[in-house]
C-alpha positions, 0 to 999 in steps of 0.5 A: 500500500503506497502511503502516496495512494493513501495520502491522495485518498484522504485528500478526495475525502476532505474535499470531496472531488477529484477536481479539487483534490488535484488542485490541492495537491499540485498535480493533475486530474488524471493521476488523482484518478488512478492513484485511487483507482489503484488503491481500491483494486488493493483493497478489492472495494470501493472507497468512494460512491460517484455522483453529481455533486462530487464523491462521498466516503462508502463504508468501507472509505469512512473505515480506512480514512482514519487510518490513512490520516495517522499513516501521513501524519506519523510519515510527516512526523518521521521527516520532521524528526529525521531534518530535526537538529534541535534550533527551532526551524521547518514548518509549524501549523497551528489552529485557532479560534476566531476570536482567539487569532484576531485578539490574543494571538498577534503579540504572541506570533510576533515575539515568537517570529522574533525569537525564531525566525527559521520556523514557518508557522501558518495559521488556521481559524476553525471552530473547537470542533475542527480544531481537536480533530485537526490536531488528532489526526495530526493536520495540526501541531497544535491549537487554541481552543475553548475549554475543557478539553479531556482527551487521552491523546492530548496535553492541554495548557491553559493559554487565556482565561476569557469572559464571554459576554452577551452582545446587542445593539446599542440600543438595549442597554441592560439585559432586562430591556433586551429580555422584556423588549424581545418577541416572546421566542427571543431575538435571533443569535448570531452565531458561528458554525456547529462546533464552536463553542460559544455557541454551545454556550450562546443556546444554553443561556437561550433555554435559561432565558425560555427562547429555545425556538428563537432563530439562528443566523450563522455567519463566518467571520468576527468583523461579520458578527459584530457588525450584524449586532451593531446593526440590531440583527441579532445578539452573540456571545463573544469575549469581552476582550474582543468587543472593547477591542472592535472598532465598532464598540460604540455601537453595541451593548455588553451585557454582563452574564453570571460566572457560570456562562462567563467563564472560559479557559482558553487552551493550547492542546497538542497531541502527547504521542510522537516526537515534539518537533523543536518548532513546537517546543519553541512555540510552547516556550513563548507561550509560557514566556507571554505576559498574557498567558497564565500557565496551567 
């Protein structure tokens, strides 16, 4: 089994096309096709079912994909071990919340870029959800994500501790006018996509306040959020971080929320297996080293 065959296979996966699986991979069509070809007549079933939106997993796809990530991640792995020599250097792929990555993470990339600047760090926004997983699966080196996180396979350093707060137009200016001068299934929440957990957060404080029904709008982006708020579309709960910190603060409400809905940890989780590159460890180090950050 050729860890190529396998690694263009989990690409088909991701995107879900050859087209875009070619694209991914820098390569042509025809030799996406035959490598997946090649990798079913191994395994003697098929991998995909085709069809006119694209290509999904069979049964048989959904039982080898994980297998096939850890396979290219643990070769990555190999590579990176093999070139390691120690000085921090290579590539280094973190993931982050949104509102994480607009707020908290500049100063920290910025001394890190300072301290080593051989690394080429990238970094990815995605909800909690996705992060784990990318992490996991070794798509990731590591991520800041929203606490708790429990996983045998992960080690998890509080990076920040946040409090959410409950977000309106300016024109509510306590949560008892926003409560009593709603429709009685509550106003819509804006909200990011499945996965994130403020928005976990956002509808369980929407069944305290009885609007269980109340609409969800999802939106893709911080600036997005906030903006619909300011223009009275809907509320949202964000850290009150990023509210004092958005240029449009002038034009939204902060509603203070009880200890149990405002608290949140902030973690770093990367995976405990495997060799820790020395582009991780510097980038823990700095983590440790930020007078933001609070060591867990």
């Amino acid at each position: 089994m050729e860890l190529s065959d396998l690694q263009t296979f989990a690409a088909v996966a991701r995107v879900g096309g050859i087209t875009r699986a070619a694209e991914a991979l820098n390569t042509v069509q025809s030799n996406v096709t035959q490598r997946v070809k090649a990798l079913e007549a191994e395994i003697g079933t098929a991998l995909f079912e085709r069809h006119s939106r694209g290509m999904t997993l069979t049964g048989a796809g959904r039982r080898l994909l994980p297998y096939a990530l850890k396979m290219a991640a643990l070769a990555r792995e190999a590579v990176l071990a093999a070139r390691d020599d120690g000085e921090p250097s290579g590539p280094l792929s973190i993931g982050s919340m949104e509102t994480t990555a607009a707020v908290r993470l500049p100063p920290l990339l910025a001394d890190f870029h300072r301290r080593c600047p051989a690394v080429r760090l990238s970094l990815r926004t995605a909800p909690t959800a996705d992060l784990v997983a990318d992490v996991l699966d070794g798509t990731l080196d590591g991520a800041f994500v929203a606490g708790p996180i429990t996983h045998a396979d992960l080690t998890a350093t509080i990076a920040f501790r946040e409090e959410l707060v409950l977000v309106s137009a300016r024109r509510w200016g306590s949560l008892a006018e926003l409560r009593a001068g709603t429709p009685e299934s509550g106003p819509t929440a804006l909200v990011f996509r499945t996965g994130c957990t403020y928005r976990q957060r956002l509808e369980q404080i929407f069944v305290e306040f009885g609007w269980p029904s109340a609409a969800r709008f999802e939106l893709g982006t911080l600036d997005g959020m906030i903006g619909c708020v300011a223009a009275d579309m809907g509320v949202t709960l964000l850290p009150r971080a990023v509210i004092e910190c958005s240029a449009m603060s002038a034009s939204i409400s902060i509603h203070t929320l009880s200890p149990s809905h405002a608290r949140v940890e902030t973690l770093f989780i990367h995976r405990r297996a495997g060799h820790q590159t020395s582009a991780l460890s510097g980038f823990v180090e700095s983590l440790a080293r930020d007078d933001e950050v609070i060591a867990a």
